[in-house]
C-alpha positions, 0 to 999 in steps of 0.5 A: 684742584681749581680745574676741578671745582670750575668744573664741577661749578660749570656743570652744576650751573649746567644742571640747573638751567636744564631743570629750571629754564631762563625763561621761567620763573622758578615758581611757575616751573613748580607750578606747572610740574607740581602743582599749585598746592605744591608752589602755595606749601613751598611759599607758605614754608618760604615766609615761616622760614623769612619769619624765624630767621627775623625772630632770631635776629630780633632776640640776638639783638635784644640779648646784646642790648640787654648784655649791654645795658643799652635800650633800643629804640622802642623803648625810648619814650618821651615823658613829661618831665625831662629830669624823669628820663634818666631816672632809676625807676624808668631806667628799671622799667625798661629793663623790665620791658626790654626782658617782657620783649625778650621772652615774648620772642621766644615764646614765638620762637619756640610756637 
């Protein structure tokens, strides 16, 4: 079983370095065999991909921190008084802000 996936793996590898050469780059293969339209749309779909993923990881985030009842970073302000920072009003602001900052994710998210 182990033989077989070796080579299974050496002949993919095998594969890709036929299709895609060394010496190139991925991007100017694609440009040269599809297009510069071709490599734009795949870079375009390559950072809206990168952003999703941030999204995501940024709302599980938030959620944990709201399941937790801690506060990230952002929504640690410095305020005038120091017997103010642990008080109930700001401790209910930043709930409110951190679920403003969650819903405002999925919204973009969801778009």
């Amino acid at each position: 079983m182990v033989s077989f996936v070796r080579t299974l793996l050496t002949l993919l590898k095998f594969l890709i370095l036929c299709r895609y050469p060394a010496h190139t780059s991925l991007a100017d293969t694609t440009r040269t065999r599809y297009g510069g339209a071709v490599l734009a749309a795949f870079r375009s779909y390559e950072r809206t991909s990168v952003k999703r993923a941030k999204l995501e990881q940024d709302v599980d985030f938030l959620k944990k921190c709201q399941d937790a009842n801690l506060f990230p970073v952002f929504l640690r302000f410095k305020l005038s008084s120091r017997r103010l920072q642990n008080s109930s009003e700001i401790a209910k602001c930043r709930k409110r802000l951190l679920a403003n900052e969650i819903r405002a994710k999925k919204r973009d998210l969801a778009n």
